[in-house]
C-alpha positions in Angstrom: 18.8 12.9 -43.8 19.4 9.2 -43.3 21.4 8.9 -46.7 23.0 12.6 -46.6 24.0 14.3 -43.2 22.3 17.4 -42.9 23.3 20.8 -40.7 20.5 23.2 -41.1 17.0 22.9 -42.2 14.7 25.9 -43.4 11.2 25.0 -43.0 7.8 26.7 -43.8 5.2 25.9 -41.2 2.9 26.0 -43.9 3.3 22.9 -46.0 0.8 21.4 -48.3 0.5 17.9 -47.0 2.1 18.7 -43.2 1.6 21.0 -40.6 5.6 22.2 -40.1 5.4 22.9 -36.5 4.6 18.9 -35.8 7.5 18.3 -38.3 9.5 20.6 -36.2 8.5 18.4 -33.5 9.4 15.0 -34.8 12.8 16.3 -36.4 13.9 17.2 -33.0 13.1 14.6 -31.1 15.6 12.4 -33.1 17.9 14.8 -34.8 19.7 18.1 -33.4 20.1 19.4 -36.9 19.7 23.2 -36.6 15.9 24.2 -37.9 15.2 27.3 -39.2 11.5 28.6 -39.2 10.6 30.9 -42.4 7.1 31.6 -42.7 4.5 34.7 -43.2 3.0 33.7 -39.8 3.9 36.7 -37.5 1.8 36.0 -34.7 3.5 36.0 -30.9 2.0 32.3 -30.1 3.3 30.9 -33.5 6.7 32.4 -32.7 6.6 30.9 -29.4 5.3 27.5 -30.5 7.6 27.3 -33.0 10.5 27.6 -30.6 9.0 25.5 -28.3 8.7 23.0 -30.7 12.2 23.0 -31.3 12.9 25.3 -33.8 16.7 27.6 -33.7 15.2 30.4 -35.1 12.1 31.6 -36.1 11.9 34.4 -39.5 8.9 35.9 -40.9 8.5 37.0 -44.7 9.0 38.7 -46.2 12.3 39.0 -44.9 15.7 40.4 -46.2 17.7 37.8 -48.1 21.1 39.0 -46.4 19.7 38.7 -43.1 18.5 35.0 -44.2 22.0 34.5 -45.0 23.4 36.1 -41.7 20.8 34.0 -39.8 22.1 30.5 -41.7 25.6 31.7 -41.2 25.0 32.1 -37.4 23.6 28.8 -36.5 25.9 27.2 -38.8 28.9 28.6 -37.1 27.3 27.6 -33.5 26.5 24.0 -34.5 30.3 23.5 -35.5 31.4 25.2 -32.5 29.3 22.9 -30.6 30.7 20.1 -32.8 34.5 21.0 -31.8 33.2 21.0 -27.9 35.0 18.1 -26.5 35.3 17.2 -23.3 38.2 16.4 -21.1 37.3 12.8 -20.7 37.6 10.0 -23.0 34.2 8.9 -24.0 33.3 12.6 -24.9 30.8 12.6 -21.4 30.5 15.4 -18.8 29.7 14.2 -15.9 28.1 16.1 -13.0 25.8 15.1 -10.5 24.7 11.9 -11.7 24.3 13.2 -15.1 26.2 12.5 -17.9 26.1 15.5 -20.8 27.5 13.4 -24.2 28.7 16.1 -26.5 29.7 13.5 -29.7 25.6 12.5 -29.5 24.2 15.9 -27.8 22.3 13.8 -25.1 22.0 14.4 -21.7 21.2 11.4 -19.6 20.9 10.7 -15.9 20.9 7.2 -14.3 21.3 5.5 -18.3 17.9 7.4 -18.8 17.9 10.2 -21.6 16.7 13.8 -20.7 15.2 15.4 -23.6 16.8 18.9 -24.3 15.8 21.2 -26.8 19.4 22.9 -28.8 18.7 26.2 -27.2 19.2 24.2 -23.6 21.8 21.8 -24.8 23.9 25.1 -25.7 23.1 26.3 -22.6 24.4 23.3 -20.6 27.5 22.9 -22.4 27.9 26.8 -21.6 27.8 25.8 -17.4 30.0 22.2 -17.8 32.6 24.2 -20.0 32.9 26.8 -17.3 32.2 24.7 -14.0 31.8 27.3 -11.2 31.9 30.1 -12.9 29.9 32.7 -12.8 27.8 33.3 -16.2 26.1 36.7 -16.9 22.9 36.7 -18.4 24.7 38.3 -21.3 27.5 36.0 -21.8 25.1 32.8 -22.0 22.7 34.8 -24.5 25.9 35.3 -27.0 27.2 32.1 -26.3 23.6 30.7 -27.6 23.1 29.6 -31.6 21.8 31.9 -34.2 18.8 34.1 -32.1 15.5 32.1 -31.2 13.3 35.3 -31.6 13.7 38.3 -33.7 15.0 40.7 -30.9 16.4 38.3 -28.0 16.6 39.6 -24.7 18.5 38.8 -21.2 14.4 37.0 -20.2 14.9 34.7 -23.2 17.9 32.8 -20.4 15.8 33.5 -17.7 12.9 31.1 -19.6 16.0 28.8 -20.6 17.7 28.9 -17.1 13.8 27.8 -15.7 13.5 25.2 -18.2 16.8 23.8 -17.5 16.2 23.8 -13.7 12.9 21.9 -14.4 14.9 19.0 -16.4 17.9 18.9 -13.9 17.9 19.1 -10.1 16.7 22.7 -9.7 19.7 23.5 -7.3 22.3 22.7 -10.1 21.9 25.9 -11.3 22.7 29.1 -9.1 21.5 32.6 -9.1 24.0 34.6 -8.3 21.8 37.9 -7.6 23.3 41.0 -9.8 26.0 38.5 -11.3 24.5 35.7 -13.4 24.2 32.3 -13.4 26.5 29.4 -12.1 26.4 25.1 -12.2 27.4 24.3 -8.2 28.7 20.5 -9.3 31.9 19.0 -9.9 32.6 18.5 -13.4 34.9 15.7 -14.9 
C-alpha cells in the first residue's frame, strides 16, 4: 500500500500468521481503503466484530462469485463517489460546529484534534453536510451508504450509525425528526 495505492481489500479473518480482524483494525486506523471481509466464519458476533473493526462488508463462503463481484463493484463505486465529494470551500473542509469534516483526507477533526470515524460513519456525515438541513429518511442514508455492512441491511443498521455518530459529535448535531428521518441542525460552509 505504501508503494501502490490501493481501493479495496478482501481479507480472510483467518490468516496463518495473523488474526484478520486485528489487521482489520490496524488498516483502518491509518487507511480508509474499502475492506472486504470473506471468510467461512458465519457467526452473529464475528459479523458484528468484523464491522466494528472496520470492515465495509462482511461475506461468508462459500459464497457466489457474481455476488463477490457485485459486492467489489459496490464499494468501489461508493469510494469514488466519495472521492468526487468536494466541498464548496477551498481547502476541501466542511465546517460545522467547530468541526471541520476534510473530504481530500476523510478526517473529521474538531478543535485541530482528529475524531476517529469508521467509513460506514464518514459516509454517513458527508450524507448530513452535503444536504445541511435537510431532512434524511432512514432509507435515503441506508442507499446513500457503501457496498452493504451486513448481508441483509436494515433501516436499525442507521439507527446504530446515527447513535454512534451522536456519541463522536455533539449529540444535538443530529436531529430526529419523528416519522421523517434524520437531519444535521448546524450551519455548513
Amino acid at each position: 500500500m505504501q508503494n501502490q495505492p490501493v481501493d479495496l481489500i478482501l481479507l480472510d479473518i483467518n490468516l496463518p500468521d495473523e488474526n484478520g480482524l486485528m489487521l482489520t483494525r490496524a488498516l483502518r486506523e491509518r487507511s480508509t481503503v474499502g475492506i472486504i471481509l470473506v471468510t467461512g466464519r458465519s457467526d452473529r458476533i464475528d459479523r458484528i466484530v468484523g464491522l466494528e473493526m472496520g470492515a465495509d462488508d462482511y461475506v461468508t463462503k462459500p459464497l457466489e462469485l457474481r455476488e463477490l463481484v457485485v459486492r467489489v463493484k459496490n464499494l468501489l463505486w461508493r469510494i469514488d463517489l466519495a472521492r468526487q465529494a468536494q466541498p464548496h470551500t477551498q481547502d476541501n473542509c466542511y465546517r460545522f460546529a467547530g468541526y471541520c469534516l476534510n473530504v481530500s483526507r476523510h478526517t473529521l477533526e474538531r478543535d485541530g484534534e482528529p475524531i476517529k470515524l469508521t467509513r460506514a460513519e464518514y459516509e454517513m456525515l458527508v450524507a448530513f453536510v452535503t444536504n445541511p438541513g435537510e431532512i434524511l429518511s432512514r432509507e435515503r442514508l441506508l442507499r446513500m451508504l457503501s457496498a452493504r455492512r451486513v448481508e441483509n441491511p436494515d433501516l436499525r443498521t442507521v439507527d446504530v450509525l446515527i447513535r454512534r455518530l451522536r456519541h463522536k459529535l455533539s449529540a444535538d448535531l443530529l436531529v430526529t425528526q419523528h416519522g421523517e428521518g434524520y437531519f444535521l441542525a448546524a450551519d455548513v460552509c
